[in-house]
N, C-alpha and C positions, 0 to 999 in steps of 0.2 A: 157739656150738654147744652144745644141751646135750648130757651126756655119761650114762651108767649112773649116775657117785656123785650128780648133779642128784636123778634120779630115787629113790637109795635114800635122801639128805637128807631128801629129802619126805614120801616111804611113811613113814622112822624119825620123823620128826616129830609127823605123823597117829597111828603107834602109840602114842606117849607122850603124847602128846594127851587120846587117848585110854584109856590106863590109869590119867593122872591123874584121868581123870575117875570111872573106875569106884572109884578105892580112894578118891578126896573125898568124891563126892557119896551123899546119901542118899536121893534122889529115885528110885525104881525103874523111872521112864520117862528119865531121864538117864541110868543106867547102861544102858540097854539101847541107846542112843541111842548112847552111848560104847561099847560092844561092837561093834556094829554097823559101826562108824569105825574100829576097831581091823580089823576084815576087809578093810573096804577099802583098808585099807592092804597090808594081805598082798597080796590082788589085783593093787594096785599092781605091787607087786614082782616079781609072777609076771610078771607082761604088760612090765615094765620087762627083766628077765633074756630075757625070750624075744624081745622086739624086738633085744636087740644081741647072741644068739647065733646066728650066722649059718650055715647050713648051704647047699651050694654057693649061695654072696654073696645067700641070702634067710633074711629071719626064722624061726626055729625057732617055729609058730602050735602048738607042743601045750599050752604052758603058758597059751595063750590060751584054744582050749579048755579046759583046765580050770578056767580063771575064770567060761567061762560055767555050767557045773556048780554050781562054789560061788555064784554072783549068784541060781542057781535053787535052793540049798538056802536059802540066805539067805532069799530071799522066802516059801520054806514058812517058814521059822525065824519072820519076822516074825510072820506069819498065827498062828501056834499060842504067840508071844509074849504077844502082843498080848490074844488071849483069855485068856491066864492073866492077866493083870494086870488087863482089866476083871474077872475073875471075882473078886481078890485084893479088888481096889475095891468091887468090890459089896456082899463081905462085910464089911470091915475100915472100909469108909469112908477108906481112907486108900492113898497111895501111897510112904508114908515104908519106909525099908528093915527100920528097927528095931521097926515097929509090926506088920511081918507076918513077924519071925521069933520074935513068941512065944509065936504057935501054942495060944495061950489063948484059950478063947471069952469 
């Protein structure tokens, strides 16, 4: 049977996963890629605590709800991501971290 700690194993997994990636990598579409992983991991968690707290013997669905919320900010997130980094590309020619924080023409 899985239990709650199954579930927070996993999410905490996916978060360090994920922030390893963001403090290693230098690629600015890997970091974003690993931010990204790092949310769905919180989500996780959200929907993990609200399926096993039970309110008369049924799931508490608001913290489900509020995952749908966050999955729809996420997605604007992507969208206006995404265009910042090809705009960063177009100028810089490059997607390296170090190459577009020195803001030198």
């Amino acid at each position: 049977m899985v239990t709650l700690g199954h579930y927070l194993v996993v999410s905490g997994a996916l978060f360090a996963l994920g922030l390893a990636g963001v403090i290693a990598r230098r690629n600015i579409l890997i970091i974003y890629m690993c931010l990204e992983m790092m949310l769905s991991a919180a989500n996780l968690t959200l929907v993990a605590f609200s399926r096993f707290h039970l309110v008369d013997h049924l799931p508490d669905y608001g913290a489900q709800a509020l995952v749908f919320f966050t999955i729809t900010v996420a997605a604007a997130e992507v969208a206006v991501g995404l265009a910042i980094i090809v705009a960063l590309f177009r100028s810089r020619q490059s997607v390296d971290v170090d190459s577009i924080t020195k803001l030198q023409g």
